[in-house]
Biopython code that builds the backbone (N, CA, C, O; Angstrom):
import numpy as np
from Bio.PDB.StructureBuilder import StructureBuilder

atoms = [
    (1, "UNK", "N", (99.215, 119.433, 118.810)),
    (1, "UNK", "CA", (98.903, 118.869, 117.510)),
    (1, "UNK", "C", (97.622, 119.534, 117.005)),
    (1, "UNK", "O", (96.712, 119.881, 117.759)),
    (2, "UNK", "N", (97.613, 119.676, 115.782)),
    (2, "UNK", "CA", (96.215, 120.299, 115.270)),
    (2, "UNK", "C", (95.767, 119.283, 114.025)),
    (2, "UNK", "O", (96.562, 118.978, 113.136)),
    (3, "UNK", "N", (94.299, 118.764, 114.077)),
    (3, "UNK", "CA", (93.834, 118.575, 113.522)),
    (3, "UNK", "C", (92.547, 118.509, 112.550)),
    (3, "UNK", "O", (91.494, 118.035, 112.975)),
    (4, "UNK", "N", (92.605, 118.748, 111.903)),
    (4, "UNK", "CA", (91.346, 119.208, 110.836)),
    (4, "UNK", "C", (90.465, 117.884, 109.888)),
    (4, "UNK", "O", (91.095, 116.915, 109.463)),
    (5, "UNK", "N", (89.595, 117.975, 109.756)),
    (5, "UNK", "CA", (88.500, 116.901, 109.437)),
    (5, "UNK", "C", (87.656, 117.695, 108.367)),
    (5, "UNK", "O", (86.750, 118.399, 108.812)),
    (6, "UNK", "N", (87.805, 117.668, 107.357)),
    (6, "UNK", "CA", (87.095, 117.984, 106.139)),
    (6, "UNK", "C", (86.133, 116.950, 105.761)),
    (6, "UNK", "O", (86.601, 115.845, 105.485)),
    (7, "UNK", "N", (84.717, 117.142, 105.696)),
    (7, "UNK", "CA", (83.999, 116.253, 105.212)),
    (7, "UNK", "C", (83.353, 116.184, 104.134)),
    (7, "UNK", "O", (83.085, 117.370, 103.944)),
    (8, "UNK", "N", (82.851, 115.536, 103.172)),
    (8, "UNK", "CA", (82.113, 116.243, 101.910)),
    (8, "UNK", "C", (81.548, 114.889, 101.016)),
    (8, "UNK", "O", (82.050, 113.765, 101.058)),
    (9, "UNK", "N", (80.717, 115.185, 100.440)),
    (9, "UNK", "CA", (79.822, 114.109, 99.262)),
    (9, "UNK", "C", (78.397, 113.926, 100.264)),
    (9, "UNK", "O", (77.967, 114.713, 101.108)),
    (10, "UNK", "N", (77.679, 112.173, 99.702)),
    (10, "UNK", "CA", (76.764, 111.909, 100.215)),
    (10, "UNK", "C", (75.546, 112.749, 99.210)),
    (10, "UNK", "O", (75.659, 113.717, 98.457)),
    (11, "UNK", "N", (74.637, 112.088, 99.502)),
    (11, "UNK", "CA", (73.430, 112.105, 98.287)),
    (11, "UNK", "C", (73.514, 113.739, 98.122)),
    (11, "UNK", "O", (73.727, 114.220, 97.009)),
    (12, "UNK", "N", (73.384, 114.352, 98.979)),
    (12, "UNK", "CA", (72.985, 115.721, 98.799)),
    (12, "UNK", "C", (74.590, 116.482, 98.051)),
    (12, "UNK", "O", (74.630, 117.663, 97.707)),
    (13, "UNK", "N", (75.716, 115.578, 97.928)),
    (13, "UNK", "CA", (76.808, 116.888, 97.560)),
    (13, "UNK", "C", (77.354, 117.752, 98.921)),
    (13, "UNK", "O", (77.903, 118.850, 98.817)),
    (14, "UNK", "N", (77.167, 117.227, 99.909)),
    (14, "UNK", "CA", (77.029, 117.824, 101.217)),
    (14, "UNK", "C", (78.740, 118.108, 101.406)),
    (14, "UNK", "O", (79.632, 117.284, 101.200)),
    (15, "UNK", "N", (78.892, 119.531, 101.860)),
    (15, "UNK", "CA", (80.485, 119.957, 102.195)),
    (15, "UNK", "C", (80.117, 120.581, 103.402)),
    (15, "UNK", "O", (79.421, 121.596, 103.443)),
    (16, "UNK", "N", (80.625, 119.926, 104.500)),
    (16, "UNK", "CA", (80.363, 120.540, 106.206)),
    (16, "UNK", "C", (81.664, 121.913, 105.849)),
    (16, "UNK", "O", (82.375, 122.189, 104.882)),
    (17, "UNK", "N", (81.497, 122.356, 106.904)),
    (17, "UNK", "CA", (83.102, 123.435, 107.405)),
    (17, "UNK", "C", (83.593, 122.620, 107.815)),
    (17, "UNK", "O", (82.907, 121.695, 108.250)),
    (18, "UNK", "N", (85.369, 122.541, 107.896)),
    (18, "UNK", "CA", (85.936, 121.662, 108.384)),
    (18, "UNK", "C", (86.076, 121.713, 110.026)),
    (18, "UNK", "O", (85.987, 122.785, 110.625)),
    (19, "UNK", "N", (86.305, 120.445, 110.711)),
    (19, "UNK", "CA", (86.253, 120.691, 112.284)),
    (19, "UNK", "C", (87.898, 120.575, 112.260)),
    (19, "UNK", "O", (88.544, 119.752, 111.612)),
    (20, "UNK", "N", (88.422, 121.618, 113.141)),
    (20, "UNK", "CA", (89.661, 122.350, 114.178)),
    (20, "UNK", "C", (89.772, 121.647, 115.660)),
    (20, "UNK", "O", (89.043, 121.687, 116.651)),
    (21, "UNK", "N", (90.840, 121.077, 115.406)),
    (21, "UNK", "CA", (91.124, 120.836, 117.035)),
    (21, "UNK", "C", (92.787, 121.162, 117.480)),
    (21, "UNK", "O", (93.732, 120.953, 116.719)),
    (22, "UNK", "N", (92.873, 121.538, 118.427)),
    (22, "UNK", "CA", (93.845, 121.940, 118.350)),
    (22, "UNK", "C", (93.982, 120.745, 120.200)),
    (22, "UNK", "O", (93.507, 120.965, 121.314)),
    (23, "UNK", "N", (94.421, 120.148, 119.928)),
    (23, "UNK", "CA", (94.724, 118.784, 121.242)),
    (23, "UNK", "C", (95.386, 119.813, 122.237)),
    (23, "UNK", "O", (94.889, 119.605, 123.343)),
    (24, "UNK", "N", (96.291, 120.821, 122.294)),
    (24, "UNK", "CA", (96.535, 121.505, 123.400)),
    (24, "UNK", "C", (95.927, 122.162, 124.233)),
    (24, "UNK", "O", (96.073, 122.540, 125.395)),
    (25, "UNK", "N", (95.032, 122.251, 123.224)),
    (25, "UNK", "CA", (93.087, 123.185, 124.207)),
    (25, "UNK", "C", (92.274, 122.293, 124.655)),
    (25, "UNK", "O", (91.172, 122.701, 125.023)),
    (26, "UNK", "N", (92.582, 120.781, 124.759)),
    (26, "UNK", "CA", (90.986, 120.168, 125.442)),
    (26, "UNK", "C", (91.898, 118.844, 126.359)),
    (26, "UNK", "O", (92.998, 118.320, 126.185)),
    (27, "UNK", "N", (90.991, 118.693, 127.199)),
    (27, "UNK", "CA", (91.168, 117.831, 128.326)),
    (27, "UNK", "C", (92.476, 116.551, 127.958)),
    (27, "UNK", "O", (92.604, 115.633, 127.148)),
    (28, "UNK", "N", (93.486, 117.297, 129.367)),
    (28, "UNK", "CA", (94.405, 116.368, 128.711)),
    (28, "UNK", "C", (94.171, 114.609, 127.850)),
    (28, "UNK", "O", (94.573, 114.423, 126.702)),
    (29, "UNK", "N", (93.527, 113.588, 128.614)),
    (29, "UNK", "CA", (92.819, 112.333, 128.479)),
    (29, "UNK", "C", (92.499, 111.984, 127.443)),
    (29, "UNK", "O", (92.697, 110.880, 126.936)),
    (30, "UNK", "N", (91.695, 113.342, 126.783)),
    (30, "UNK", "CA", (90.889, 113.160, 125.140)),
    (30, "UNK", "C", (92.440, 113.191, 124.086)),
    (30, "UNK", "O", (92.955, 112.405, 123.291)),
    (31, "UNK", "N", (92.812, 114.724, 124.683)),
    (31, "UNK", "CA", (93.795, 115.147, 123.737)),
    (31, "UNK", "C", (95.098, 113.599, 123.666)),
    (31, "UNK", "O", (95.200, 113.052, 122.568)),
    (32, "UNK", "N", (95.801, 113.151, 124.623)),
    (32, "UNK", "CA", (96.119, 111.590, 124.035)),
    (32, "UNK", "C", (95.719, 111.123, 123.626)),
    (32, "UNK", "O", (96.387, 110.419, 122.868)),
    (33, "UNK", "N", (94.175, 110.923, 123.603)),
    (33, "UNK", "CA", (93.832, 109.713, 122.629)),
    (33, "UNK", "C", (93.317, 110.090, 120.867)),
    (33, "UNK", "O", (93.167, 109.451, 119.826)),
    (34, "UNK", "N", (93.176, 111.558, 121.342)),
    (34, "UNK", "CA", (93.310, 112.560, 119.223)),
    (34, "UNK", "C", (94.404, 112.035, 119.275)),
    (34, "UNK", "O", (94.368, 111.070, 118.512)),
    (35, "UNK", "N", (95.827, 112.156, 119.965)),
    (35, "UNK", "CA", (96.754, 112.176, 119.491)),
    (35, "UNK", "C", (97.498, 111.216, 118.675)),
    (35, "UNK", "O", (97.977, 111.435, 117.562)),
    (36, "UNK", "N", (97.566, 109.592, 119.679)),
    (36, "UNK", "CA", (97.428, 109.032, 119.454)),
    (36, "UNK", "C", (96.928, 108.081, 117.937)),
    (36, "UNK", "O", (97.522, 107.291, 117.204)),
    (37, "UNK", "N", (95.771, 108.557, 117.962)),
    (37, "UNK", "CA", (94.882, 108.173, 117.130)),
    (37, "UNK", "C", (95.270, 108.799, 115.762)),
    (37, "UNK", "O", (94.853, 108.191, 114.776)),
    (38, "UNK", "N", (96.026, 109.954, 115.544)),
    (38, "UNK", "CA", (96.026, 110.884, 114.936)),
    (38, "UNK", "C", (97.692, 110.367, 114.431)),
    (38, "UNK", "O", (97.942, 110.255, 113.231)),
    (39, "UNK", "N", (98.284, 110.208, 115.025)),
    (39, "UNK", "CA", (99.882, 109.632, 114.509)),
    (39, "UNK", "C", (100.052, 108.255, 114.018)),
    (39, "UNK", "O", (101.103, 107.946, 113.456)),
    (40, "UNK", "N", (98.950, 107.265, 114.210)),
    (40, "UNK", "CA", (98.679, 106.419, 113.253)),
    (40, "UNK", "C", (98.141, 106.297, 112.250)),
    (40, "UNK", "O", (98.290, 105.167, 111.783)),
    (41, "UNK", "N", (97.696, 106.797, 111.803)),
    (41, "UNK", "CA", (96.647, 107.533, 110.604)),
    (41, "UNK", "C", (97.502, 106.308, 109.935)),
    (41, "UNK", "O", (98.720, 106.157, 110.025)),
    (42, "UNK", "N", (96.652, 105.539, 109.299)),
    (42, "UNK", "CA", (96.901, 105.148, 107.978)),
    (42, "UNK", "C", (96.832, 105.665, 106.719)),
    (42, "UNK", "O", (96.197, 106.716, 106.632)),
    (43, "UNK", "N", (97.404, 105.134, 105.514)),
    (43, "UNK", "CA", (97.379, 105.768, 104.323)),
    (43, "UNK", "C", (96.178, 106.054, 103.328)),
    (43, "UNK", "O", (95.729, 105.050, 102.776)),
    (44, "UNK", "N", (95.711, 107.015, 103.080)),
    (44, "UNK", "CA", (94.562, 107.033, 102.129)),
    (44, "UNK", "C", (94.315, 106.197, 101.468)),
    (44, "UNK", "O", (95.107, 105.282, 101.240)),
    (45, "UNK", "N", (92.856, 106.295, 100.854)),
    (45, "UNK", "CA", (92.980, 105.007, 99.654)),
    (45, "UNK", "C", (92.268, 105.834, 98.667)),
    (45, "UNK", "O", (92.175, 107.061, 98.721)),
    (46, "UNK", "N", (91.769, 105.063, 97.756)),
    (46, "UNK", "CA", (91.289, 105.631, 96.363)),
    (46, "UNK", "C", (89.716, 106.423, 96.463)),
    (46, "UNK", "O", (89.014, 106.450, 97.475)),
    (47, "UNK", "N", (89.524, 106.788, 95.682)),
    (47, "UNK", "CA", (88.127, 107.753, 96.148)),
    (47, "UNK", "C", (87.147, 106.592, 96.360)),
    (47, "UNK", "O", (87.641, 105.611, 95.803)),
    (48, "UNK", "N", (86.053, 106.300, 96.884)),
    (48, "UNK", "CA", (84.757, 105.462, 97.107)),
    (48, "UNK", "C", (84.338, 105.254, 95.590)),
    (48, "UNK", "O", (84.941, 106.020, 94.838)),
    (49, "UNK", "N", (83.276, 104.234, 94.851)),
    (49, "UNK", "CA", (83.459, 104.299, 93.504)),
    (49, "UNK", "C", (81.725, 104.811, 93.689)),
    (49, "UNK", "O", (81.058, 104.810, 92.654)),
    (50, "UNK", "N", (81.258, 105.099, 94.583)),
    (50, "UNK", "CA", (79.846, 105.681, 94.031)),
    (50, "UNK", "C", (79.461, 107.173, 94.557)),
    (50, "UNK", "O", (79.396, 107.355, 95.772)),
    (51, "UNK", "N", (79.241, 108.086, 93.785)),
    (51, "UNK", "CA", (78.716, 109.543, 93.979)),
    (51, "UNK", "C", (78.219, 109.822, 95.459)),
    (51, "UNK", "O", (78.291, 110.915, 96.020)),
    (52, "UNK", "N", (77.664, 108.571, 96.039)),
    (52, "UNK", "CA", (76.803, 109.375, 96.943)),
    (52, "UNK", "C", (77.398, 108.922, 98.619)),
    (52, "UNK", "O", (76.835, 109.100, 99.699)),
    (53, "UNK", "N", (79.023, 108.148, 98.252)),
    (53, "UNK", "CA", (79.343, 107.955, 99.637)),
    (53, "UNK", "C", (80.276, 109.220, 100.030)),
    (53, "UNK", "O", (80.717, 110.070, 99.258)),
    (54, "UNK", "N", (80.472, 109.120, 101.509)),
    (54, "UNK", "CA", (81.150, 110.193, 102.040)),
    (54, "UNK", "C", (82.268, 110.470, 102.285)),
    (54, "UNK", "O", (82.663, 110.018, 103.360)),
    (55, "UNK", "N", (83.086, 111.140, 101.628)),
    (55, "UNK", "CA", (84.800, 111.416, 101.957)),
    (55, "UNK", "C", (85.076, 112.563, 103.194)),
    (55, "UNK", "O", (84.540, 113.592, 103.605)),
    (56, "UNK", "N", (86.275, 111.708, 103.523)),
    (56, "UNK", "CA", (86.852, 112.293, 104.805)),
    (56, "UNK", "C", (88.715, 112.729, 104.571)),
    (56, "UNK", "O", (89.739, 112.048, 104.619)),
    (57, "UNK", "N", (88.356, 114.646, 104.233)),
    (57, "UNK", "CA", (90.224, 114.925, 104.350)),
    (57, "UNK", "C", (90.687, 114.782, 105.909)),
    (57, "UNK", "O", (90.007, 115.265, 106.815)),
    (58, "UNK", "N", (91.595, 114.256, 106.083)),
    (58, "UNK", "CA", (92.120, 114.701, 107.405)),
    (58, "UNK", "C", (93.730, 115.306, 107.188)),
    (58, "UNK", "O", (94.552, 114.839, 106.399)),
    (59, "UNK", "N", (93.919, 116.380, 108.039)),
    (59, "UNK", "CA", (95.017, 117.175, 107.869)),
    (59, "UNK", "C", (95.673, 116.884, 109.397)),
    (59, "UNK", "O", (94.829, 116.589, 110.243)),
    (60, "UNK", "N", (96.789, 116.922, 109.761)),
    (60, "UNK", "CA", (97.324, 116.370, 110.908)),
    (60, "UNK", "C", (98.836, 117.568, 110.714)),
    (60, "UNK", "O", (99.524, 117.781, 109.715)),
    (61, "UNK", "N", (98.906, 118.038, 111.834)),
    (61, "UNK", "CA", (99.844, 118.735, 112.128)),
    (61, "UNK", "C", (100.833, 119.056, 112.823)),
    (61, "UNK", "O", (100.955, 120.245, 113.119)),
    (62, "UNK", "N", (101.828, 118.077, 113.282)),
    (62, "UNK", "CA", (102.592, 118.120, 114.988)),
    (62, "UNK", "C", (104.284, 118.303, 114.156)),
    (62, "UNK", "O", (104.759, 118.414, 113.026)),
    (63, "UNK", "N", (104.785, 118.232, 115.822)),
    (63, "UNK", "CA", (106.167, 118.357, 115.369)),
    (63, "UNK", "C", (107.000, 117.871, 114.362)),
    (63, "UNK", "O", (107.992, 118.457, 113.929)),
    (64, "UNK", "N", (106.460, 116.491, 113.898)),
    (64, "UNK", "CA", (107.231, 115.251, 113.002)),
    (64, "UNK", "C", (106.840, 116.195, 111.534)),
    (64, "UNK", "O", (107.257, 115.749, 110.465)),
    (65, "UNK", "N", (106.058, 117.456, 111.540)),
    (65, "UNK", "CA", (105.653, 117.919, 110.199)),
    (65, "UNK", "C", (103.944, 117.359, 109.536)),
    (65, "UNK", "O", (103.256, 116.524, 110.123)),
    (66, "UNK", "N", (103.642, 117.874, 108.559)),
    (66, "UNK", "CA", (102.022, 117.600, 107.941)),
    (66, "UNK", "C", (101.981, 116.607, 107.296)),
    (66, "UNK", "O", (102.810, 116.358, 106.421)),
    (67, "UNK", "N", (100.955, 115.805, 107.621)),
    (67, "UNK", "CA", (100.107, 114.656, 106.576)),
    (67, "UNK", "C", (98.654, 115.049, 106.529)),
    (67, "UNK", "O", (97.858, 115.661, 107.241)),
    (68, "UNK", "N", (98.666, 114.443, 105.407)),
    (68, "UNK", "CA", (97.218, 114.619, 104.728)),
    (68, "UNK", "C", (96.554, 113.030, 103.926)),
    (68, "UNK", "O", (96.733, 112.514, 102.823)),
    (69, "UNK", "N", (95.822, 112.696, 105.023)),
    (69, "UNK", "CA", (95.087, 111.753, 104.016)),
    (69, "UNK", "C", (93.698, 111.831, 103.709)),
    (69, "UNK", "O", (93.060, 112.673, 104.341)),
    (70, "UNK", "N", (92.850, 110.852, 102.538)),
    (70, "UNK", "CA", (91.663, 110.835, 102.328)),
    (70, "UNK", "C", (90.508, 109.553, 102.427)),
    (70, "UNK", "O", (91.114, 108.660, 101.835)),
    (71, "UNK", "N", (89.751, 109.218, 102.667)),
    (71, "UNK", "CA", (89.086, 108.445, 103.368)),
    (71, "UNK", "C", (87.906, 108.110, 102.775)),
    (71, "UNK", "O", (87.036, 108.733, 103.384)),
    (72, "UNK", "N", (87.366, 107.391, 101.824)),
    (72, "UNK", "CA", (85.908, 107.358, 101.908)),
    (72, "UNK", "C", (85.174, 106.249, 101.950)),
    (72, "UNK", "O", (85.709, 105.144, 102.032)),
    (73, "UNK", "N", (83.470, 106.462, 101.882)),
    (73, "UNK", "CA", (83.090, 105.186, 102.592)),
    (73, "UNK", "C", (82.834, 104.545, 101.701)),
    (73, "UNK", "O", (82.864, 105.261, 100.700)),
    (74, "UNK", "N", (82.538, 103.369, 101.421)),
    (74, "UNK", "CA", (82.455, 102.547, 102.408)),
    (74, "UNK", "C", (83.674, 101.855, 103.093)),
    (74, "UNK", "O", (83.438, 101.025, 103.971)),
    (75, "UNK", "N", (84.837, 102.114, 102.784)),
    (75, "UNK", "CA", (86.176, 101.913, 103.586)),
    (75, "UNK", "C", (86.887, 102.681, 104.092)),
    (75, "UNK", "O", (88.100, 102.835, 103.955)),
    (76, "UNK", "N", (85.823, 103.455, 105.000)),
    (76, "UNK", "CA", (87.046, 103.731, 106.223)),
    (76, "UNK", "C", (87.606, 103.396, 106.910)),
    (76, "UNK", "O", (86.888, 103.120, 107.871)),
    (77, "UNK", "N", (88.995, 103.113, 107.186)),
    (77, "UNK", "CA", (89.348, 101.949, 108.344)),
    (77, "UNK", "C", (88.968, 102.297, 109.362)),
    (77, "UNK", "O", (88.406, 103.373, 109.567)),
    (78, "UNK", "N", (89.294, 101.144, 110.471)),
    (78, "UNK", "CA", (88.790, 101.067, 111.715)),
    (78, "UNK", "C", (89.673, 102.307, 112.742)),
    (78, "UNK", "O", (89.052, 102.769, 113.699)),
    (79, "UNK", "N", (90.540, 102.596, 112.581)),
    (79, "UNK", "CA", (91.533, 103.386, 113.286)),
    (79, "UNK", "C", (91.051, 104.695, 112.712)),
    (79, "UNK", "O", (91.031, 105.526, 113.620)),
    (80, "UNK", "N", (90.715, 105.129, 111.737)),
    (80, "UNK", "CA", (90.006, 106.635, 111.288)),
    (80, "UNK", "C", (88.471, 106.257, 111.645)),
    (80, "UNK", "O", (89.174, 105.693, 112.484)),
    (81, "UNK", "N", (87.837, 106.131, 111.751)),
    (81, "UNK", "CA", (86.579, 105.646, 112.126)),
    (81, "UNK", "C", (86.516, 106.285, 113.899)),
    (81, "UNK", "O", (85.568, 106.952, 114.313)),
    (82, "UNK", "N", (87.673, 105.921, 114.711)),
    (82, "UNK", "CA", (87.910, 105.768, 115.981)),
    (82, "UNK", "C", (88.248, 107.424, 115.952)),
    (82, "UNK", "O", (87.396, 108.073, 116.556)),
    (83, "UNK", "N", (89.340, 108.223, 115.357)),
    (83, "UNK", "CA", (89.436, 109.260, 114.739)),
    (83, "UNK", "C", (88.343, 110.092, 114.698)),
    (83, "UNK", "O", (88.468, 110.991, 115.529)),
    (84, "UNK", "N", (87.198, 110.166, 113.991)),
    (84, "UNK", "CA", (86.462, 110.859, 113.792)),
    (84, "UNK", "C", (85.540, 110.931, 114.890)),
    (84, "UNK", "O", (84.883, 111.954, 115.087)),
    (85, "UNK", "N", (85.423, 109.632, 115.820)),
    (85, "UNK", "CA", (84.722, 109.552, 116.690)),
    (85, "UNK", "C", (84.981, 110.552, 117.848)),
    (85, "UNK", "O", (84.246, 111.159, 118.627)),
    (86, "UNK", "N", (85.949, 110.500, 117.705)),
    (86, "UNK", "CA", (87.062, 111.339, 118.967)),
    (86, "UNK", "C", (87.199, 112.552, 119.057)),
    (86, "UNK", "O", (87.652, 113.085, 120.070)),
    (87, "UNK", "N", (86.752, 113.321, 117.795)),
    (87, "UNK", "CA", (86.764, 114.583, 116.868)),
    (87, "UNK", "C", (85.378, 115.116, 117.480)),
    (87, "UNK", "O", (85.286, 116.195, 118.065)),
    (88, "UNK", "N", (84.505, 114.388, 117.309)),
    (88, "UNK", "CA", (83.120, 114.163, 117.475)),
    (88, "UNK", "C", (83.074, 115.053, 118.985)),
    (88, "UNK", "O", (82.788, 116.196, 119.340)),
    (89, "UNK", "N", (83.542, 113.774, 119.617)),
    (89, "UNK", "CA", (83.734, 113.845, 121.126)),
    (89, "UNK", "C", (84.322, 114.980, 121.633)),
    (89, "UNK", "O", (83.643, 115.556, 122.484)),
    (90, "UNK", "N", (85.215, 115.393, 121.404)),
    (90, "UNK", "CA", (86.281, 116.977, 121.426)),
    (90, "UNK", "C", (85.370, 117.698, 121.022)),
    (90, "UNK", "O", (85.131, 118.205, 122.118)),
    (91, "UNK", "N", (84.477, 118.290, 120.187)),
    (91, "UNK", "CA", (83.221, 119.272, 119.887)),
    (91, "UNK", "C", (84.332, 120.044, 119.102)),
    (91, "UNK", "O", (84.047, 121.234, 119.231)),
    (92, "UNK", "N", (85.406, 119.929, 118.388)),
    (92, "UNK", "CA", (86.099, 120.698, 117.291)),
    (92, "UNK", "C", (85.001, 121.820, 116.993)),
    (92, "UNK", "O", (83.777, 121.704, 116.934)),
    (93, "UNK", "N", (85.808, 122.936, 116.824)),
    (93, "UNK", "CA", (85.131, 123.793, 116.180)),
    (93, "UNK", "C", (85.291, 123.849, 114.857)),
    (93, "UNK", "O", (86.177, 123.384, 114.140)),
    (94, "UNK", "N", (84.027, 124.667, 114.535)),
    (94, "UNK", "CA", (84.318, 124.618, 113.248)),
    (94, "UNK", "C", (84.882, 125.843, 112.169)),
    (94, "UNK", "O", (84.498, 126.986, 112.420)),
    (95, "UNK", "N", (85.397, 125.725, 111.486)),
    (95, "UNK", "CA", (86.790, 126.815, 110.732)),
    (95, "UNK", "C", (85.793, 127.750, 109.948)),
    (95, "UNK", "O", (86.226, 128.675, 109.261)),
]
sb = StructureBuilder()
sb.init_structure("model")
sb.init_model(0)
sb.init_chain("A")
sb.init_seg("    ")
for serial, (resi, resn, name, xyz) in enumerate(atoms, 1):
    if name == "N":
        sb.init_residue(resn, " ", resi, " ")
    sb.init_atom(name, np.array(xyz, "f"), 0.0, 1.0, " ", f" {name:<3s}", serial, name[0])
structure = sb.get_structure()
């Protein structure tokens, strides 16, 4: 599975590089729980309503085919939250 984490906004306008993981390259243990974590993805919601919170693309890529959702704060759910944490944790590189 490959997944990508686009981040961007926040006071400064801030656009990271997006983080790459590709779950077949890192420790089996982690890579279930990207995975996991990653095939529940809930559905995007509407953009955040103030300039300076932070949106999150996530791109998801496995056999079942691509989703793409978007995320921002102050409602990120709890299951993308867990997501990014995990991303974190994996040291994704960055694209």
């Amino acid at each position: 599975m490959r997944i990508e984490i686009r981040s961007h906004g926040g006071v400064a306008g801030i656009r990271r590089p997006p983080v790459v993981l590709e779950t077949a390259e890192l420790e089996p243990g982690l890579a279930r729980e990207l995975e996991t974590a990653a095939a529940g993805l809930p559905a995007g919601g509407p953009p955040g309503r103030g300039a300076d919170y932070m949106t999150y693309d996530i791109l998801v890529d496995d056999p079942s085919g691509n989703r793409t959702a978007s995320y921002s704060e102050p409602d990120v759910p709890a299951e993308v939250r867990e997501l990014l944490r995990l991303a974190r944790e994996a040291g994704g590189r960055r694209a």
